[in-house]
Backbone as XML, in Angstrom:
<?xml version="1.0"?>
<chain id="A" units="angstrom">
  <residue number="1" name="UNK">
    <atom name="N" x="9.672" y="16.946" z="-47.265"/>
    <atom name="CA" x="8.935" y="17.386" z="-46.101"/>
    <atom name="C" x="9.015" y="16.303" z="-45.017"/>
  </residue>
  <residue number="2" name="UNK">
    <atom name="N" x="9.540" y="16.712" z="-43.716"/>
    <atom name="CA" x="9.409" y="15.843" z="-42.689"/>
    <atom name="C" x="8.027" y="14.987" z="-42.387"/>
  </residue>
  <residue number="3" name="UNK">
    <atom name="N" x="7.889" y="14.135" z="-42.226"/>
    <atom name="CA" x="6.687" y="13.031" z="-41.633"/>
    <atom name="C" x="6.506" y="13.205" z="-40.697"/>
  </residue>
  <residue number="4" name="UNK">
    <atom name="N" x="5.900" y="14.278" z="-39.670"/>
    <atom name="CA" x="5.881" y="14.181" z="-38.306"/>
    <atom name="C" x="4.936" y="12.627" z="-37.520"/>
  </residue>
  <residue number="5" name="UNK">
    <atom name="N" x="3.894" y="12.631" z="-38.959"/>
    <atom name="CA" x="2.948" y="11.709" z="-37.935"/>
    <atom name="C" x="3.456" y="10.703" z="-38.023"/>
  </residue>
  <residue number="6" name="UNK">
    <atom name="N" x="4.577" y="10.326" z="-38.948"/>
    <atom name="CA" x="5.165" y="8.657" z="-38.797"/>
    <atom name="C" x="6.456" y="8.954" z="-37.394"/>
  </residue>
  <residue number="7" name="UNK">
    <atom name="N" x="6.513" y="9.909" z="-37.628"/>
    <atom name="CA" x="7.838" y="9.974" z="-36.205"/>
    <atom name="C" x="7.048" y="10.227" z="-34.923"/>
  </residue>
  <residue number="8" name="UNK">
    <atom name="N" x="5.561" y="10.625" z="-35.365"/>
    <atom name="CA" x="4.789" y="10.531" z="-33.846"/>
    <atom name="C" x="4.573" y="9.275" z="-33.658"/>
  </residue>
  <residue number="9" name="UNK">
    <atom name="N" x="4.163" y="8.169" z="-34.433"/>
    <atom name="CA" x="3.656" y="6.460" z="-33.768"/>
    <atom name="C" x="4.971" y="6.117" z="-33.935"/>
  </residue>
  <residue number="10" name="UNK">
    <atom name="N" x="6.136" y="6.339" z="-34.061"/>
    <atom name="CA" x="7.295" y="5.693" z="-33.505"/>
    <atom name="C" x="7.435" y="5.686" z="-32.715"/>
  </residue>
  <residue number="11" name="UNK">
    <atom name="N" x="7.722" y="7.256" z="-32.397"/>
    <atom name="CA" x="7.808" y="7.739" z="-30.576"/>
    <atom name="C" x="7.012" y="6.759" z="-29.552"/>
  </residue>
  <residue number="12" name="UNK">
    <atom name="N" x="5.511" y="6.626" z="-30.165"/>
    <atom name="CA" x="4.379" y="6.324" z="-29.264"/>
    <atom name="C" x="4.806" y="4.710" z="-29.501"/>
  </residue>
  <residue number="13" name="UNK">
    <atom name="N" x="5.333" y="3.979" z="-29.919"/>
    <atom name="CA" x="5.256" y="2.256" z="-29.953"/>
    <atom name="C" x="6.209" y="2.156" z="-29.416"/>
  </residue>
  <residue number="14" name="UNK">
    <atom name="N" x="8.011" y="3.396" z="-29.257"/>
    <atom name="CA" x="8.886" y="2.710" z="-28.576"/>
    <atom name="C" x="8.106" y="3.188" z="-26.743"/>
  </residue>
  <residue number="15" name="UNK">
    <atom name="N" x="7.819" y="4.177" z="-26.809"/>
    <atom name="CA" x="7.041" y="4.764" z="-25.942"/>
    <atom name="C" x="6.245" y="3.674" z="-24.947"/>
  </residue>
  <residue number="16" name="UNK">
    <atom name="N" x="5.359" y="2.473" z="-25.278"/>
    <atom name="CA" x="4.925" y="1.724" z="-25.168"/>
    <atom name="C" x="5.855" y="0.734" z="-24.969"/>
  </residue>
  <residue number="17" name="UNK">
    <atom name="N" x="6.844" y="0.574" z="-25.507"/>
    <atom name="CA" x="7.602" y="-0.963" z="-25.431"/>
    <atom name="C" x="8.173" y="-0.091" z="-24.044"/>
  </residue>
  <residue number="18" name="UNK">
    <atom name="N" x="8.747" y="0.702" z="-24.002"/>
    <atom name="CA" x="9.537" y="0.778" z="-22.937"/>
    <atom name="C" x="8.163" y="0.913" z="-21.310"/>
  </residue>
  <residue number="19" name="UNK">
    <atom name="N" x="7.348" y="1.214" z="-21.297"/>
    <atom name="CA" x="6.458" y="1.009" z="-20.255"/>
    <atom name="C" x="6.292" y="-0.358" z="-19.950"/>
  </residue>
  <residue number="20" name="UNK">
    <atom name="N" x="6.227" y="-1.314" z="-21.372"/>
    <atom name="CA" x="5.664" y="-2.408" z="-21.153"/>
    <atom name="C" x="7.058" y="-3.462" z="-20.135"/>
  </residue>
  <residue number="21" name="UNK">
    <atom name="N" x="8.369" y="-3.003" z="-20.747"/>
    <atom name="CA" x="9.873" y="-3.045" z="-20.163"/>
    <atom name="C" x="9.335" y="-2.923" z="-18.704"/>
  </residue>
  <residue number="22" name="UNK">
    <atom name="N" x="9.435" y="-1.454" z="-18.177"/>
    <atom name="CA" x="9.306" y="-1.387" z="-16.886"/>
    <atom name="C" x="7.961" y="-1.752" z="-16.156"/>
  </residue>
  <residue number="23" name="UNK">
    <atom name="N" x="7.270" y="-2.156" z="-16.826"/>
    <atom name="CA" x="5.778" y="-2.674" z="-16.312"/>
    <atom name="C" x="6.507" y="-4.444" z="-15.201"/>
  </residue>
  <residue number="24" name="UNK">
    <atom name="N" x="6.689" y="-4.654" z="-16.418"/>
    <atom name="CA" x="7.378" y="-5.985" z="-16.676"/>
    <atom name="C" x="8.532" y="-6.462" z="-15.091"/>
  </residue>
  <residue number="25" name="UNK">
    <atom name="N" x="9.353" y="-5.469" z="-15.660"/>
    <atom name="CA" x="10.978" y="-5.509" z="-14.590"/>
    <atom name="C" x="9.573" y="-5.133" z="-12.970"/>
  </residue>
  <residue number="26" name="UNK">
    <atom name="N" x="8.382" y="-4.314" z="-12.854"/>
    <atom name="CA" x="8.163" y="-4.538" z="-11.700"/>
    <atom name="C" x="7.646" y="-5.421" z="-11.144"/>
  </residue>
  <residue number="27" name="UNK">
    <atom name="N" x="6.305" y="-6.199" z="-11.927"/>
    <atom name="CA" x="6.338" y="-7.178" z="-11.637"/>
    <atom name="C" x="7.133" y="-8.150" z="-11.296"/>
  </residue>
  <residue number="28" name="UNK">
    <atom name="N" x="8.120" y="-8.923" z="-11.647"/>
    <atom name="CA" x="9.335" y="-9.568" z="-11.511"/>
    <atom name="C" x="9.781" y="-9.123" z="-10.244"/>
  </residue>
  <residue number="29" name="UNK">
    <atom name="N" x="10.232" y="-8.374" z="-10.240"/>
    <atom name="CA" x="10.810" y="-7.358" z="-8.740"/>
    <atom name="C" x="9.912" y="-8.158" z="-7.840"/>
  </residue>
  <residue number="30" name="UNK">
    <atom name="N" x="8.181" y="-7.508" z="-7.254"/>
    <atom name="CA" x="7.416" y="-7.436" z="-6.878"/>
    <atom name="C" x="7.515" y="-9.303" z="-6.587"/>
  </residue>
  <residue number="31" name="UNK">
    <atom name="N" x="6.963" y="-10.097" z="-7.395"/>
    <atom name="CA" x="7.207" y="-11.224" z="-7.077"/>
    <atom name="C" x="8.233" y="-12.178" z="-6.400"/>
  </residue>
  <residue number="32" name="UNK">
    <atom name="N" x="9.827" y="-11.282" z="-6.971"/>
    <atom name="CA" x="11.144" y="-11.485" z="-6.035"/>
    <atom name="C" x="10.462" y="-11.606" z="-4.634"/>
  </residue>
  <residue number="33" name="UNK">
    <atom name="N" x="10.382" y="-10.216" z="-4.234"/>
    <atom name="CA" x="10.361" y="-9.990" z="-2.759"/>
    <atom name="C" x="8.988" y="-10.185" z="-2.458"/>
  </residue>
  <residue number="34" name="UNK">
    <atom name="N" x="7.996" y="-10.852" z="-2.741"/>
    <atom name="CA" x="7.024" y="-11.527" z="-2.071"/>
    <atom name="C" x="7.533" y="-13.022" z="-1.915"/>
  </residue>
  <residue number="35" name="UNK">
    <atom name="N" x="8.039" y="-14.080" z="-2.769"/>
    <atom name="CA" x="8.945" y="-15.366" z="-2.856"/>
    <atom name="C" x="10.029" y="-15.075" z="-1.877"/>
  </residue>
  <residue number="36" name="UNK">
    <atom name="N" x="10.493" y="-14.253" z="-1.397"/>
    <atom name="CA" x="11.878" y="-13.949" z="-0.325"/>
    <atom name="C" x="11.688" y="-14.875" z="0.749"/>
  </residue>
  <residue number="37" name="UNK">
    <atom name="N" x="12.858" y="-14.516" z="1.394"/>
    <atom name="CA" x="13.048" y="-14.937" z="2.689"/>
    <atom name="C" x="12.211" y="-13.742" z="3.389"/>
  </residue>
  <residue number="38" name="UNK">
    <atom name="N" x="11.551" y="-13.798" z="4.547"/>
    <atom name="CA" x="11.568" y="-12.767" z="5.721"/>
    <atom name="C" x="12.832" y="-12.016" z="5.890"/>
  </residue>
  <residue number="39" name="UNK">
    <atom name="N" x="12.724" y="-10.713" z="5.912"/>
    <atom name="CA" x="13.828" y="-9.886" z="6.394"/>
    <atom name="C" x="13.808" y="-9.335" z="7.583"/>
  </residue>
  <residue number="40" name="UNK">
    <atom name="N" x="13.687" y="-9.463" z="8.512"/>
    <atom name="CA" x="13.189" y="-8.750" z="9.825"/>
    <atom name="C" x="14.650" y="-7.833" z="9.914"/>
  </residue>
  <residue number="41" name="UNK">
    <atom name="N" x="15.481" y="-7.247" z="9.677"/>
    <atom name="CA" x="16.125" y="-6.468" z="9.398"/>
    <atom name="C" x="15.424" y="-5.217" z="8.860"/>
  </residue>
  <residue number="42" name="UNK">
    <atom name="N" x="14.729" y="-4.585" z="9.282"/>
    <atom name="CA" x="14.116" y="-3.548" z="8.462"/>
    <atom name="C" x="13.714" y="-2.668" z="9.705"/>
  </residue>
  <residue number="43" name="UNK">
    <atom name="N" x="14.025" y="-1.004" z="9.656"/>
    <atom name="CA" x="13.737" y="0.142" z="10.638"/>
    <atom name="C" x="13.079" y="1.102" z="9.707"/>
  </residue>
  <residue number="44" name="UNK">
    <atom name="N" x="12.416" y="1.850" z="10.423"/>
    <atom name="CA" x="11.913" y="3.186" z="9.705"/>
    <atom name="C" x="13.205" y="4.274" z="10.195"/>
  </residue>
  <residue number="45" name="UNK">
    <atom name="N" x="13.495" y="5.161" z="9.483"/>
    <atom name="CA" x="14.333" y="6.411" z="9.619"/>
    <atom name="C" x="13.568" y="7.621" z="9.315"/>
  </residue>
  <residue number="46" name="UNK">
    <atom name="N" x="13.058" y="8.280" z="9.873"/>
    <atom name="CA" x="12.414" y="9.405" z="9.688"/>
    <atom name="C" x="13.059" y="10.390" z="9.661"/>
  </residue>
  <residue number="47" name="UNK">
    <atom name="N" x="13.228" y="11.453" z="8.671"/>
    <atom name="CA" x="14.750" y="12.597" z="7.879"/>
    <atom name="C" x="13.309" y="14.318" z="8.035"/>
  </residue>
  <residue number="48" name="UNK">
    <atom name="N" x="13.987" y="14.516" z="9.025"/>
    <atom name="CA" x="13.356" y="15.816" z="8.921"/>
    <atom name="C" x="13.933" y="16.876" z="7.935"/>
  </residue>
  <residue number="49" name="UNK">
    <atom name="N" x="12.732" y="17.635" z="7.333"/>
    <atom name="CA" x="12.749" y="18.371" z="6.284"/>
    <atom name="C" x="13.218" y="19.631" z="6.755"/>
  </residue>
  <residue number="50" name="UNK">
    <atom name="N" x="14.589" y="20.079" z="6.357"/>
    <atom name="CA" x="15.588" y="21.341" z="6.956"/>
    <atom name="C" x="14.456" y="22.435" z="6.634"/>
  </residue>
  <residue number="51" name="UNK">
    <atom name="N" x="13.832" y="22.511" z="5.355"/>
    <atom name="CA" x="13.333" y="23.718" z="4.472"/>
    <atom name="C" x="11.933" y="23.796" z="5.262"/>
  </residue>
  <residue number="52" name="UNK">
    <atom name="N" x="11.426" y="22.864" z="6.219"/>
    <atom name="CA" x="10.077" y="22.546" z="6.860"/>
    <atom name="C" x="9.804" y="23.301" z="7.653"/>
  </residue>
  <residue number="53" name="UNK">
    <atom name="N" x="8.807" y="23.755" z="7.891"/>
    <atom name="CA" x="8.609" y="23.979" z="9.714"/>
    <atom name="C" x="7.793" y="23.489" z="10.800"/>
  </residue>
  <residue number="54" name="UNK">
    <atom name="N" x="8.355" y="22.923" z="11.643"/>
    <atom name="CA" x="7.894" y="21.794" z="12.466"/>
    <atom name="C" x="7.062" y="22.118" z="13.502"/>
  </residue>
  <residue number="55" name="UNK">
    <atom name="N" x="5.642" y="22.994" z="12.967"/>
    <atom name="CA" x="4.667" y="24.067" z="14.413"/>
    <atom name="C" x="3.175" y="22.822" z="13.901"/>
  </residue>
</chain>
């Protein structure tokens, strides 16, 4: 007979490692670009929505 509930807290711990992964990689990120240089290179582009209607 299959074990579902041991293949459910697997799921749920890799489940967890991988949040804790991308938790992780944002912080890091997040700290990159606060430690940066200034970029004053930066515009807004505003992309109108074809499917929209603009009233």
């Amino acid at each position: 007979m299959t074990d579902y509930r041991k293949m459910y807290f697997q799921l749920a711990a890799k489940v967890a490692d991988a949040m804790d992964i991308l938790s992780k990689a944002q912080q890091e990120g997040e700290a990159e670009f606060m430690n940066g240089e200034p970029f004053s290179g930066l515009k807004v582009v505003v992309l109108q929505d074809e499917n929209h209607d603009s009233e």
